[in-house]
C-alpha positions in Angstrom: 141.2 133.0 67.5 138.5 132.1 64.6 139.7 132.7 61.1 138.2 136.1 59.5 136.1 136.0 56.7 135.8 138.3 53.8 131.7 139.1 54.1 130.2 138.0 50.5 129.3 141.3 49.6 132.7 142.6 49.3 133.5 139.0 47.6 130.8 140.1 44.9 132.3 143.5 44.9 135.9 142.0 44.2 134.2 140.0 41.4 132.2 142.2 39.8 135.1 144.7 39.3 137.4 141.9 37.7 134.3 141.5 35.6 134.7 145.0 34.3 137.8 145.5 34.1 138.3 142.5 32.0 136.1 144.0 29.9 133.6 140.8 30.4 130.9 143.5 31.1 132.2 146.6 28.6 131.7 149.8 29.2 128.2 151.2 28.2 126.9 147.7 28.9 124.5 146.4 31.5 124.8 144.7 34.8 122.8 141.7 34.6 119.4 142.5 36.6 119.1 142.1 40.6 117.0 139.1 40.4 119.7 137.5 38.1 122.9 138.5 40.2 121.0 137.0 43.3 121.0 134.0 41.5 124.2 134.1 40.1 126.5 134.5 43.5 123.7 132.8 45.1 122.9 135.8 47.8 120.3 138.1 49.5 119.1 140.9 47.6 120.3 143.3 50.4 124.1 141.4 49.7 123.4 142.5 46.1 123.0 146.0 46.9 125.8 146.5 49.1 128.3 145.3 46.5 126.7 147.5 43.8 126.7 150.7 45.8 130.7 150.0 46.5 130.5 149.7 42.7 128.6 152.6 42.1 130.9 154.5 44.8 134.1 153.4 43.0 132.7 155.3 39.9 132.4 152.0 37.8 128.4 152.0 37.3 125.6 154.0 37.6 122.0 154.1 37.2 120.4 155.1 34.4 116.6 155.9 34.7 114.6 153.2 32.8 116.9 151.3 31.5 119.1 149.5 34.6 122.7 150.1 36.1 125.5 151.2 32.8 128.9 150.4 33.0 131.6 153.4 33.1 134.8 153.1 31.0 137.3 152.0 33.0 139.2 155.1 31.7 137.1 157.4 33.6 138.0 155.9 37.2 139.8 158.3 39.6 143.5 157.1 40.3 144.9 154.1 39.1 143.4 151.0 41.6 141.8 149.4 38.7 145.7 149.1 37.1 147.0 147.3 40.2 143.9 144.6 40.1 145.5 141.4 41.4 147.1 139.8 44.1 148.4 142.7 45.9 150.7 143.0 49.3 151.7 145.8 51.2 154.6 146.8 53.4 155.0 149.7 55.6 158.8 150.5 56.2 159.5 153.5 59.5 163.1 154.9 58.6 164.1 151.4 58.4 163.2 150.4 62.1 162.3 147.8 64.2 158.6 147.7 65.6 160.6 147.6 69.2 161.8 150.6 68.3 158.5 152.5 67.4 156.8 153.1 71.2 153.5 153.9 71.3 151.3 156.1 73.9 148.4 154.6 75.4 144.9 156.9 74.0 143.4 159.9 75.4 139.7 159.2 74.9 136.7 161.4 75.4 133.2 162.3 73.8 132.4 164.5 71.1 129.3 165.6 68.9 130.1 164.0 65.2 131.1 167.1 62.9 129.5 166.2 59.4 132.4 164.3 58.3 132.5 162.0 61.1 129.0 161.7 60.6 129.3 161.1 56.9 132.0 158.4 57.3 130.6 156.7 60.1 126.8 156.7 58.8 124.9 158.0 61.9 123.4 161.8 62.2 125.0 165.3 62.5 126.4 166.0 65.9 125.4 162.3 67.3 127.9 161.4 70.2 131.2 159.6 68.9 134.1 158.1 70.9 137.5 160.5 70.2 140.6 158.3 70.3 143.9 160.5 69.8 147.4 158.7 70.2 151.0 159.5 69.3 154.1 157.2 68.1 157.8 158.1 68.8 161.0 157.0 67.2 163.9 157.8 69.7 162.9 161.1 71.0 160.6 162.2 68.4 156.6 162.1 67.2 156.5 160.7 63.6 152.8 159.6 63.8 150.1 160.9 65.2 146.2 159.3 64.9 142.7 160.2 66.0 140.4 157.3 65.7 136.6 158.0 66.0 134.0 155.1 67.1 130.0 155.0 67.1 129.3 156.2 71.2 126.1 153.3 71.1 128.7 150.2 69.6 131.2 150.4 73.3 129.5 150.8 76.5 132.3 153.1 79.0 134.8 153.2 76.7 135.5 156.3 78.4 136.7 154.8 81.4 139.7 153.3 79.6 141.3 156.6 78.9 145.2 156.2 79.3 145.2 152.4 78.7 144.4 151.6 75.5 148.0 151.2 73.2 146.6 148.8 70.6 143.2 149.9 69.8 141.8 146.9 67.6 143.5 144.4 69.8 141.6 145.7 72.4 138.1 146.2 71.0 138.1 142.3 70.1 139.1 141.4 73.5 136.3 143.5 75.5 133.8 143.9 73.3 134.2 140.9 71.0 134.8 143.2 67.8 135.5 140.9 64.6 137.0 142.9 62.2 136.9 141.6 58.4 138.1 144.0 56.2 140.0 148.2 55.8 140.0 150.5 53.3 143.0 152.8 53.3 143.7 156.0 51.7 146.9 158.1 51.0 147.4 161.7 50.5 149.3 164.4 50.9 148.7 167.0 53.5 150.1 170.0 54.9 150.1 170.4 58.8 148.3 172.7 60.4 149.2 174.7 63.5 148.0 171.1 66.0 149.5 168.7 64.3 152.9 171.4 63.6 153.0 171.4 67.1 152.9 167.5 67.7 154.9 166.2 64.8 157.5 169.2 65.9 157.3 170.4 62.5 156.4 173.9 61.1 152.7 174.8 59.9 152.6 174.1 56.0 155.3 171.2 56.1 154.1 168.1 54.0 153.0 165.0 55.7 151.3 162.0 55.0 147.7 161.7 55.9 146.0 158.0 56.0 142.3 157.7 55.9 140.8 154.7 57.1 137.6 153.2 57.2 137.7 149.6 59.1 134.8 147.3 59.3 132.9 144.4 61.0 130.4 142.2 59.9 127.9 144.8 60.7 129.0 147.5 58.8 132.0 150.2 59.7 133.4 150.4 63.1 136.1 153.3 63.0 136.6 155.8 60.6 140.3 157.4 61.9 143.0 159.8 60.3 147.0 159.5 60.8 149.3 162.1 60.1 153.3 160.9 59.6 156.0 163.2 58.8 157.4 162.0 55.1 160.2 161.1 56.2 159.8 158.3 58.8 157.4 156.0 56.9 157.6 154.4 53.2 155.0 152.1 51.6 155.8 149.6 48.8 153.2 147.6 46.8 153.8 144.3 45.0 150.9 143.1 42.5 150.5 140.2 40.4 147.8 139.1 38.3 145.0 136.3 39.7 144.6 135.6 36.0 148.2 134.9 34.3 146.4 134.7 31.2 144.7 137.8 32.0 148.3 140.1 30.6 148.9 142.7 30.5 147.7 144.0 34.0 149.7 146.9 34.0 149.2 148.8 31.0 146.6 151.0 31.5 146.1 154.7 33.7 150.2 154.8 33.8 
């Protein structure tokens, strides 16, 4: 299988928010022009843009009518990501489990006008046919996990006809329809389950879970914008970070 590569405009991204961060572009500074960053990473202008508007989406520039794109005080980003800049791996731990032990059911797919979330996260229009791909996992005799994945209905000819034998979605998507997938974005909250997702996690209506928001992509852009919901106490997630930059201490000091 060919190695994946990061696309450049997420490699500008990356840079570009070590840049500010460092404080190499301060806060109430600048970005150099788009004529100058295209020469500086060497890119398309259209590259350019899509690693500023992740920028501008992250809450660390904006633009300023007349006088070019500002930087924000680091201070003023939501959450702490900007504290945990660095090398960064992630485990996922299920009560302690095996994956043997985690069984998964095959997805129930069907079709479904995109509800303006969909729509917003996938980036097509208001009530435009999606794929809907809902599947459960079980630990022993119980559902911990369940996810509903949704796809574009124009990027997978007849994925209808699968329904009942897909178990491992991305795996699948790369084998039949050549998918390459390069990079996800993950994020964690916490939820309380309503009177579906009580009645599939076997838990009442109000209890606390986990809910993971993920947005994975291909070269082309997104792919599949899905939701999980876990009951707490089946899943843990530990981060480890280090700095790229030893020299670049302390990385840990500020938002905590």
């Amino acid at each position: 299988m060919p190695k994946t590569t990061t696309p450049k405009y997420v490699d500008i991204y990356n840079q570009l928010r070590h840049d500010i961060i460092a404080g190499t572009y301060p806060a109430g500074s600048f970005l150099p022009t788009e004529t100058d960053l295209m020469t500086l990473f060497k890119a398309s202008r259209t590259t350019i843009r899509n690693a500023i508007k992740l920028l501008k989406a992250d809450n660390f520039l904006r633009v300023t009518q007349g006088r070019g794109t500002e930087i924000l005080p680091v201070e003023r980003q939501q959450g702490y990501a900007f504290t945990l800049m660095g090398k960064t791996e992630v485990s996922t731990d299920f009560e302690g489990r095996n994956t043997e032990d985690i069984v998964g059911q095959p997805s129930t797919i069907d079709v479904i006008p995109a509800t303006p979330d969909i729509a917003n996260n996938l980036n097509i229009r208001e009530a435009e046919k999606v794929y809907r791909l809902q599947r459960e996992k079980i630990i022993g005799d119980t559902s911990f996990l369940y996810v509903v994945s949704y796809l574009r209905y124009r990027d997978f000819a007849n994925l209808e006809k699968n329904d009942g034998q897909i178990y491992f979605l991305y795996k699948f998507l790369e084998e039949h329809y050549g998918t390459r997938f390069v990079s996800t974005k993950i994020k964690i909250t916490a939820t309380a389950a309503d009177f579906i997702q009580s009645r599939l996690l076997d838990v009442p209506v109000g209890n606390p879970l986990l809910e993971q928001a993920r947005h994975t992509y291909s070269d082309n852009g997104i792919v599949e914008y899905s939701l999980s919901y876990c009951r707490p106490e089946y899943m843990s997630i530990s981060v480890s970070t280090s700095p790229e930059d030893i020299q670049h201490n302390p990385f840990l000091t500020r938002g905590f």
